[in-house]
C-alpha angles and dihedrals in degrees: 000000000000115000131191133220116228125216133036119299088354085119085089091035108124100297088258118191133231111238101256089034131117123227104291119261141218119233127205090274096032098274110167109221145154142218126220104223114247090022103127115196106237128211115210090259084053090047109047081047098059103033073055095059088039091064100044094044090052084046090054083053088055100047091042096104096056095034107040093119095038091054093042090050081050092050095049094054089067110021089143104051085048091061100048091051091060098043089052088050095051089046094055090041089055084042094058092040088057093043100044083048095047090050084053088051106048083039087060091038089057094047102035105032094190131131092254096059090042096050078050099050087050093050094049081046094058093046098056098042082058097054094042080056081052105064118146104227118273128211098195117085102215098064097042084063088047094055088046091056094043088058093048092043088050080049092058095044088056101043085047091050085048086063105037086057093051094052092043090046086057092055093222118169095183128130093248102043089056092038079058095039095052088051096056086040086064090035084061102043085041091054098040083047082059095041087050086046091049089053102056098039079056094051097045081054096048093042085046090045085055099045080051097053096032083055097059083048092057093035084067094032083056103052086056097037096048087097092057094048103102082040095056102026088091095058084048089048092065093032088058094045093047093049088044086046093058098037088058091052095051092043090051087058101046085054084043086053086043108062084036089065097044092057095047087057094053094045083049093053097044084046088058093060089038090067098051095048088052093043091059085044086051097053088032084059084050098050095051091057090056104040085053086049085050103050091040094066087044084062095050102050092043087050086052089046102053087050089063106043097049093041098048083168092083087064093079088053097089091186092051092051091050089051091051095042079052093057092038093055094044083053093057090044093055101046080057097054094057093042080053081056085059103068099078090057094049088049097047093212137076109271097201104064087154123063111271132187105270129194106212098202093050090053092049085048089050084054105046074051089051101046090035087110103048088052087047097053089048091048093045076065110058107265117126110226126175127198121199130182137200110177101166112188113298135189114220134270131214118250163102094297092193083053101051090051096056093048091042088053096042084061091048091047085052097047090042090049087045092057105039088140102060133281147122128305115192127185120190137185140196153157146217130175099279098031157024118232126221117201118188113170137157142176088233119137094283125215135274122248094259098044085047086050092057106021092110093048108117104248096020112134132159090187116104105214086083106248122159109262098231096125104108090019086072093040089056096047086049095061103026082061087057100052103258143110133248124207122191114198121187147170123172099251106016096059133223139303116204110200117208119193116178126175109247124239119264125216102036106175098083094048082055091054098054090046093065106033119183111265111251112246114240116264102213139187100045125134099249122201104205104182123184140142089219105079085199095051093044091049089049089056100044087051093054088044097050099046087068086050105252117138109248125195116185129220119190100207128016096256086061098053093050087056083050091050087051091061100042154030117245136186105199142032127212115174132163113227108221101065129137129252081013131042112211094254090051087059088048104059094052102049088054085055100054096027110022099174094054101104110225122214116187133208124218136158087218105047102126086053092045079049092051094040091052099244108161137144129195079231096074138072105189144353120223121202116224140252094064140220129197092242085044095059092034100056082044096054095040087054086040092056103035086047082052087047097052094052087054 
């Protein structure tokens, strides 16, 4: 039985359950369902059986009157076998209540992982391993195997749950703890499929037992009641119609679910590739942002540049040479910081799994970077967008940075698409004691009651390219995981207003320590290798180095700077990674191998991504992020050397 939330956002509200229903659960693509309790799924055998013992027991109802005493007499011959049979139905009724119960339960325990659900797995365990004890007797042989495999496989569920408690109860993350969850995951769906599969097969034995037995009972009754049957074939007629009537009706809506289900599953799995292809839009959006960051400063500095190199004048002006070096150096600084933006999309995962001091308007800054393209190309053509914005002082909030931009930027994509023909974006922030404010509107086209009703329902989606509606579906799951609320106002023509409330970070003074750390002094007078295949980068770097007084020699490859290290002794190596003949960690390898005490600092332009993807080797001391700047290489070298210092 499918059943709908109501409301917006109200899919992730509390998982609340319909009086008569029993706990949700989770199908195989996520599907939320409930089963009412009692309610035993029936094959077409178990059906026309039992559509067949309807209609002879109602028959039985009609001819009571007139064969009271020949029914009784009939009774009386087997009163045992009668109630045995009736012992052995309820048995198999209260055995499908306890596995269907049991399956409700594992299905809560796998989406919800909580104790609760597990304190509840372990009750409905213990249920159903009493009623299994409690088996009647049974003379068939076949279910008596049945019931033998049902106990071993409810041995093997618990004996699987055991496990996959034990491996939820270590937190691991690692490839090969979620590889063996998700095995035991499939062993105890397997197994509750087989519990589900050993219940019915129960029940159709016990149904067909009682149809036997019931019919020893009417092949007596008949021989008595033939006189009475034009008497009573009218009231058969009605009580067949009647039972037709209603097994028609049931069969119309299992075909009805049916179909209802078929096409869920198709949606799901288009949605499943729907994510994936959002989810690449989504970085592709991010990329260009960057990317366009990065070329505009290009601009700048060549423009600069040029200045400089065809009004070699201004070279006399020293004021005028220190402003332009300035722009030129804020420029760099922030091209870094975008490439720095880049190392959660190399990675492919959120870096930040623990709660982390987060600046909310530097996220929502990140994400107007990251959705600049996509406001370019619409004004390109023609529309006439505005983008205000209003960040008032905020303190910071705990949470997954690299999260809070992409949901940050999901809401601005929104607004931006709402609005393709031109408007006004505003974005506002504010703060109280206990929390920090969010404040997205447009003056887009707005959505209509029943889009707003559903627009934070995962898979939801009003666009017609076919995407996979899980927009604002990421957005809620996002804050609702750090502890805040969302609210999504709308009106057709007057556009949307998407409220944010986090809970602010408490306590605040060590995050504002981090943030200005002392300056390093310089460590001066040590014998310093720079080794790059770049002159002007090498000379750059001598320069820097020998402005805090240390002695600098220069290589140009890496075979160069071994013969170097032959003729002399160096303190200090300072290599670039991306060099012909020999990469950097080559060189270092080798240089820990000949001179192991000689500490090694690489330069890389992609030092903070090598750092997310994990990249690392015991050859290496440090790894410096290009571009440069003079504190940068000062405050490396300084931790190099005192971490040199302290081996010693």
């Amino acid at each position: 039985m499918l059943e709908h939330s109501q409301g917006p956002c109200a899919w992730w509200n509390g998982g609340r359950v319909r009086p008569g229903h029993g706990p949700p659960r989770e199908g195989k693509w996520g599907l939320r369902f409930r089963v009412r309790r009692g309610q035993i799924p029936e094959t077409d055998g178990v059906r026309r059986n039992y559509m067949k013992a309807s209609v002879a027991l109602k028959f039985s109802v009609v001819a009571t009157p007139v064969l009271a005493g020949l029914v009784g007499l009939a009774l009386v011959l087997r009163p045992h076998s009668a109630i045995e049979a009736n012992s052995r139905m309820n048995f198999a009724k209260v055995l499908a209540d306890e596995v269907f119960e049991m399956d409700a339960a594992t299905r809560q325990y796998m989406a919800m992982r909580d104790k609760a659900s597990r304190d509840a797995w372990r009750d409905r365990s213990d249920e159903l391993a009493r009623v299994l004890a409690s088996q009647p007797q049974a003379e068939d042989q076949t279910q008596r195997t049945i019931m033998r495999n049902m106990a071993r496989k409810h041995e093997a569920m618990q004996q699987a749950f055991g496990q996959l408690v034990a491996l939820m109860d270590k937190k691991g993350d690692d490839a090969a703890t979620l590889v063996e969850r998700r095995r035991l995951d499939d062993e105890l769906g397997r197994a509750s499929k087989s519990l589900i599969t050993g219940s019915i097969d129960m029940a159709e034995m016990s149904h067909r037992d009682v149809l036997v037995r019931q019919q020893y009972v009417d092949s007596m009754i008949v021989i008595f009641s033939a006189l009475l049957a034009v008497l009573l074939s009218g009231g058969i007629y009605f009580v067949v119609r009647g039972e037709v009537n209603a097994k028609r009706q049931m069969a119309t809506d299992l075909d009805r679910s049916n179909l209802m289900l078929s096409d869920a599953f198709v949606k799901l799995r288009r949605a499943e590739q729907g994510i994936h292809r959002e989810r690449l839009l989504a970085l592709e959006e991010m990329a260009q942002g960057i990317g366009n960051e990065i070329r505009l400063n290009l601009v700048q500095v060549s423009r600069i540049s040029d200045v400089l190199l065809n009004y070699q004048d201004n070279l006399a002006q020293k004021e005028k040479v220190l402003t332009t070096l300035r722009e030129i150096s804020a420029l760099a600084k922030a091209s870094k910081s975008a490439l720095d933006r880049l190392a959660p999309l190399v990675q492919g995962a959120r870096l930040d799994l623990l709660p982390q001091a987060v600046s909310m308007n530097t996220v929502i800054s990140d994400a107007l970077l990251h959705v600049q393209a996509r406001i370019s190309d619409l004004r390109e053509k023609g529309s006439r967008m505005n983008v205000v914005t209003d960040l008032g002082e905020l303190p910071m909030i705990d949470g997954a940075e690299t999260d809070l931009r992409e949901a940050v930027a999901n809401l601005l994509l929104n607004s931006i698409e709402a609005m393709s023909g031109g408007g006004t974006l505003r974005i506002k922030t504010t703060a109280d004691d206990s929390s920090v404010t969010l404040v997205i509107s447009d003056t887009g086209q707005g959505m209509m009651e029943d889009v707003l009703k559903h627009c934070c329902e995962p898979f939801f989606s009003t666009k017609e390219d076919g995407s996979a509606g899980m927009g604002l579906t990421i957005v809620a799951s996002t804050v609702r995981r750090h502890h805040g609320s969302i609210d999504i106002q709308s009106k057709i023509g007057l556009g949307t207003t998407v409220t944010i409330v986090m809970p602010r970070r408490q306590p605040v003074d060590a995050v504002a320590a981090q943030e200005h750390p002392e300056q390093q002094p310089a460590v001066r007078g040590s014998r310093v290798l720079v080794v790059d295949d770049q002159p002007w980068v090498s000379q750059m770097l001598k320069d820097m180095l020998t402005l805090d007084g240390h002695m600098v020699e220069t290589a140009r490859s890496g075979e160069e700077a071994l013969e170097l290290l032959k003729g002399g002794r160096f303190e200090l190596v300072v290599t670039d990674r991306a060099m012909p003949g020999m990469l950097g960690e080559e060189l270092a390898e080798r240089v820990k191998r000949q001179w192991p005490g000689t500490p090694v600092i690489l330069l890389t332009g992609f030092g903070e991504v090598l750092k997310a993807a994990g990249v690392s080797s015991s050859s290496i001391d440090y790894v410096l992020t290009k571009p440069l700047t003079q504190l940068k290489l000062r405050e490396a070298v300084v931790q190099t050397m005192a971490n040199r210092q302290k081996k010693a």
